[in-house]
Residue, then its C-alpha position, 0 to 999 in steps of 0.5 A: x337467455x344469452x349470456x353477456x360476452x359468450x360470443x367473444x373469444x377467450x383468446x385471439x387468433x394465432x395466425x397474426x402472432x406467429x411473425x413475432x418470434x421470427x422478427x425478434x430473433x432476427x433483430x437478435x442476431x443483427x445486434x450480436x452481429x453489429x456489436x461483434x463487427x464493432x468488437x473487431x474493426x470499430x473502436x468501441x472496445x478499444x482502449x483509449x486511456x489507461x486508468x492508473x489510480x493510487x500513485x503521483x502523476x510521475x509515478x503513473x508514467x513509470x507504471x504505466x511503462x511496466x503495464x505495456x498496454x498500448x492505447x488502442x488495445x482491445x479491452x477483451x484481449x488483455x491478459x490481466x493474469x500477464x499484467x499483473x505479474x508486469x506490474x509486481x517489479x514496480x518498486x515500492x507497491x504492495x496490493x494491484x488490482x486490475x478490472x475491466x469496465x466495459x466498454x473501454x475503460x481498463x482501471x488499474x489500482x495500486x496501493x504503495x508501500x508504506x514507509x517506516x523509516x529511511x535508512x543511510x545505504x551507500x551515502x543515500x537515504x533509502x525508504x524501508x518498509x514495516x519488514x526492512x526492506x528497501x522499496x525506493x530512494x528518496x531525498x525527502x525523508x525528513x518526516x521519518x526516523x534516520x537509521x544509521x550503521x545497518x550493514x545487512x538485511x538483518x540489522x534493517x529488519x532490527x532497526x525497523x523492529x525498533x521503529x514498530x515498538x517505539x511507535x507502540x509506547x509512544x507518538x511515532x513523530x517523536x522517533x528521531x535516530x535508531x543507530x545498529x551496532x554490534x550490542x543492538x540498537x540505540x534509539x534518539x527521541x526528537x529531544x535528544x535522549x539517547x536509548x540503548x535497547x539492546x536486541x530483545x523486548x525492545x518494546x518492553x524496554x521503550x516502555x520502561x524508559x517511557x515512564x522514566x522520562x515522564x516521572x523526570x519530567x514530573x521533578x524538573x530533571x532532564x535525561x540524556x540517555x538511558x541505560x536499558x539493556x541489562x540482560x542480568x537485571x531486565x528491570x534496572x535503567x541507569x539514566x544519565x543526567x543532564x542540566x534541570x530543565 
């Protein structure tokens, strides 16, 4: 008795199959070889537009003169480490991120500082970050807290400390004045009342006049400033009154 299908093959002749590997290593290299001559003579790879996201169409013009990457530039020749270190002197940014989409795209990404007050340096108002540092002028800063009579990077760093504790107690909006002197800092809230905090627990002392003016408010009487830097009594205020409201 013949059994059904013995005399079929278990597998089929190997001498139609033995070209197959050869061709497909063959189109290999004539691929590699095509995309490596477009690599280096065609414009597959070549930059075409640099893509500078996070910052105003003005300020992408100014970064882009600090990237120096010329349209046309080979995307895998670009020295991202080099870039980055260009972009570092662009004023008022604080994080950069570079990457490299293939395959010509070169994306760039920005994150500018923050601004936590403008400050009056030289007859201009000058932006200052949440360390006092000053990272960019500009004219329209009337969202942000004027600081007034700083002479040095410290008494900066004092007055936006003073900035930070305020915004920790109360709406940062409300924050109008901060004025350095020799004694500390004095702070106006957007209602005219004036609070001398002196140099240390400056939230502590915000805080303390914050539930002052609200249990003033709760009788009716208006507050023009508060007294709150006694360093012999920590706990005393000395208010001075104003008209009833």
């Amino acid at each position: 008795m013949t059994r059904l299908g013995s005399d079929i093959p278990s597998s089929p002749p190997s001498s139609g199959f033995r070209v197959a590997p050869f061709l497909l290593a063959a189109l290999c290299c004539a691929l590699i070889a095509w995309t490596a001559s477009l690599a280096a003579e065609g414009d597959l790879f070549r930059i075409q537009k640099l893509d500078i996201r996070g910052l105003s169409p003005a300020e992408v013009e100014v970064a882009k003169v600090y990237a120096a990457v010329p349209v046309g530039t080979l995307l895998y020749q670009v020295d991202v480490d080099a870039l980055r270190r260009r972009l570092q002197y662009l004023p008022g940014i604080t994080q950069i991120e570079i990457k490299r989409e293939l395959p010509n795209r070169l994306i760039i990404e920005l994150l500018p500082d923050q601004a936590r007050a403008a400050a009056l340096v030289q007859g201009r108002r000058v932006l200052l970050n949440r360390q006092g540092v000053a990272f960019s002028m500009d004219e329209k800063t009337q969202d942000l807290p004027l600081i007034v009579g700083a002479e040095n990077g410290a008494d900066l760093r004092l007055a936006v400390h003073a900035v930070s504790a305020f915004a920790a107690v109360r709406e940062p909006d409300e924050l109008a004045m901060v004025q350095v002197g020799p004694l500390g800092v004095s702070v106006w809230d957007r209602a005219g009342v004036e609070h001398r905090l002196g140099k240390r627990r400056l939230r502590e002392r915000l805080d303390r006049g914050r539930r002052v003016l609200k249990e003033a408010s709760r009788r009716g009487v208006q507050i023009d400033r508060l007294l709150l830097d006694d360093e012999g009594h920590p706990n005393r205020v000395v208010a001075r009154f104003g008209r009833p409201g």
